[in-house]
Every structure is written in structure tokens, then in C-alpha cells.
N, C-alpha and C positions, 0 to 999 in steps of 0.2 A: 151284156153286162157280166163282169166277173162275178162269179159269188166267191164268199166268204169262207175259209176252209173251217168254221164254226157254224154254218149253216149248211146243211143235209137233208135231205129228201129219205124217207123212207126204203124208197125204192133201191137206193144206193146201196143196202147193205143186204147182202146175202141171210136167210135164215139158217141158223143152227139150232137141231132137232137134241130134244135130249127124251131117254126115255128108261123106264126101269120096265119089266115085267107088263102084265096087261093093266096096269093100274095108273102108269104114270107115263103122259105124253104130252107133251108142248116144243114149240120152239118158236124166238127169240131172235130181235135185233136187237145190241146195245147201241141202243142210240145216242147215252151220255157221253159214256167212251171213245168212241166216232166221230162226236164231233168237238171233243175234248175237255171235257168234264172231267176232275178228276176227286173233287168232294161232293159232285151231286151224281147219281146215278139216276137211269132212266131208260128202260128196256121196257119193245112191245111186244107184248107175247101170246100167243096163242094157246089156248089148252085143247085137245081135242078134245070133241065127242066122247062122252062114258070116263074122263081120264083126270086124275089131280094131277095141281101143280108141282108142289113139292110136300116131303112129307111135314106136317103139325109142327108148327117152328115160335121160336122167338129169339130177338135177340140183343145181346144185352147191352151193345154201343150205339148200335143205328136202328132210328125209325125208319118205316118205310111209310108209302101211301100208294094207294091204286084206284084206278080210275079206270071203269067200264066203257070201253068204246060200241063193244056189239056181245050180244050175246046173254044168256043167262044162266045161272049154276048156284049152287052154296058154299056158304063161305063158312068154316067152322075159326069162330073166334074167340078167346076166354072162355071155352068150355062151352059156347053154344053155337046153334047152326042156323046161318039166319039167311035170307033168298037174293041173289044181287042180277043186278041186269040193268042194261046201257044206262048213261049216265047217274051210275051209282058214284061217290069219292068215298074212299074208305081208310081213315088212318089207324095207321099201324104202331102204336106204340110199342118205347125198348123194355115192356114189362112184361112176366108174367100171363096180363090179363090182356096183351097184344098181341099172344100164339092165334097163329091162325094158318089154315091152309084155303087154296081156290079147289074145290070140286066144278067140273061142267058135268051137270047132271040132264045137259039137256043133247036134242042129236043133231049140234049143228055148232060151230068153234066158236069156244068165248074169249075173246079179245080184248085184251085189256093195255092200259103201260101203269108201269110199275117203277116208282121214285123212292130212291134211299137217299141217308146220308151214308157217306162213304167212308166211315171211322174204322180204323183200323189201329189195338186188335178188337176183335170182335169177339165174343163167344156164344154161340148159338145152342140156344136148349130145344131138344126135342123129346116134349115127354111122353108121345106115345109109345117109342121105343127104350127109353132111358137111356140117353146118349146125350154127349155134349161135344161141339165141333170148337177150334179155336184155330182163328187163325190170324198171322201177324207176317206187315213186310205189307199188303196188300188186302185190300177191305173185301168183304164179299163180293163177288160181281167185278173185283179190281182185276189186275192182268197177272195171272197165276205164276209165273216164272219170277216174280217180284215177289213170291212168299217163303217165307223167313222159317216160318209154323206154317202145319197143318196136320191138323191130326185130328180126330174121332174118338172120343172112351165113353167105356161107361160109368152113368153118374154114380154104381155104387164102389169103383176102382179108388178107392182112397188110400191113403198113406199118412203116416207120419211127417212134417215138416223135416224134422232130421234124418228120415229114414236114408242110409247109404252113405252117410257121411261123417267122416271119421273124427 
């Protein structure tokens, strides 16, 4: 039997590893993408041992949701840290009280997939570091050569509306 080029097997997609420093390691199939999704996203991702996701985020177009396959860690959300593990569902609101990041606190990989909506532009608050991401042309997680914007600042770089214009 043919399958369907909207039906995919895990197996089918190569992992890509991302990692900062000794603090931040996982890697990731986008599986939405893959099998051609292009408002819903939906990647399985692995954190390792000792290591977070990404850093303490929210964001202000798209909700996400995660869903514990294996494993356990903490999850810092609205400013608190609470304990997740296999079939945990965890919604991600576009607010404020939706920041959150994955810790694996324990010593063996936590395994999760991870669904957004795929709205693009986005802009992403990270208030641990004071920084804000925006990006347009292509939603988080969308195919990066299709972005328009992308950029990084800090939330205290303000300006005047008029500033530079004559």
C-alpha cells in the first residue's frame, strides 16, 4: 500500500541537535512541517539529561501545548516551577502568565512533542534576559529563508515614534 505523503513515521526524519553552552541541549524532529503542516506545528524533542529547552519565553501570537511522552523534569511557568512527567498535557498560553521553559532535571532524556499555532509575526518575550525576538515572513518553527524579520533587542532600546524622520 502507498502511503500518503501527509502521513510520516518518525523514523523518517533525521534529528537536529541544537545546543548553547553546558546548559542548553536537545534535539528535534519537525514533524508538522514534514508532513506538511503549515498553521499547525508539531516537533519531538528531546532534552538531555542536566540540560533546558530553550531559554524562559512567551509569545505573543501563538499558543503552544506539550505533551510528555517519557521522561521527567521541571517546567518553570508564570513565574513558578512545578514537576512534569509522561503523560503530563501542558497548555501554553500567548500571555505573559504562559512563559515557560522545559528543565530535565533528571538523568535520563525527557521526551516530549510540542504543538503551536503557527502565526506569523510573532514576538517573543524573554524576561529572564530582557530581550524581545520578532519575527515576520515565517512563524517560529516555520522555514527560516521565508523570514522577512528577524531580529533580537532589548526591551529597554526604545525610541520615539518619529525618531529619524524628517
Amino acid at each position: 500500500m502507498n502511503r500518503s505523503p501527509y502521513v510520516l513515521h518518525e523514523e523518517d526524519l533525521p534529528w537536529t541537535e541544537q545546543s548553547h553552552g553546558l546548559s542548553y541541549g536537545l534535539r528535534r524532529k519537525q514533524l508538522g512541517a514534514a508532513a506538511g503542516n503549515r498553521k499547525l506545528g508539531c516537533s519531538l524533542y528531546e532534552v538531555f539529561p542536566g540540560c533546558k529547552s530553550f531559554p524562559y519565553h512567551y509569545h505573543c501570537a501563538n499558543e503552544e501545548a506539550i505533551y510528555v511522552l517519557e521522561g521527567s523534569g521541571t517546567l518553570r511557568i508564570g513565574g513558578k516551577e512545578v514537576t512534569i512527567s509522561k503523560g503530563d498535557y501542558i497548555a501554553l498560553p500567548s500571555t505573559q502568565e504562559g512563559a515557560h521553559q522545559v528543565i530535565n532535571t533528571s538523568d535520563r532524556p525527557l521526551r516530549y512533542l510540542c504543538f503551536s499555532t503557527m502565526i506569523e509575526p510573532d514576538v517573543i518575550v524573554y524576561p529572564d534576559s530582557g530581550k524581545v525576538g520578532i519575527l515576520a515572513g515565517s512563524a517560529p518553527g516555520g522555514p527560516k529563508e521565508q523570514r522577512t524579520l528577524h531580529m533580537f533587542l532589548r526591551t529597554d532600546a526604545r525610541m520615539d515614534y518619529w525618531d529619524g524622520e524628517a
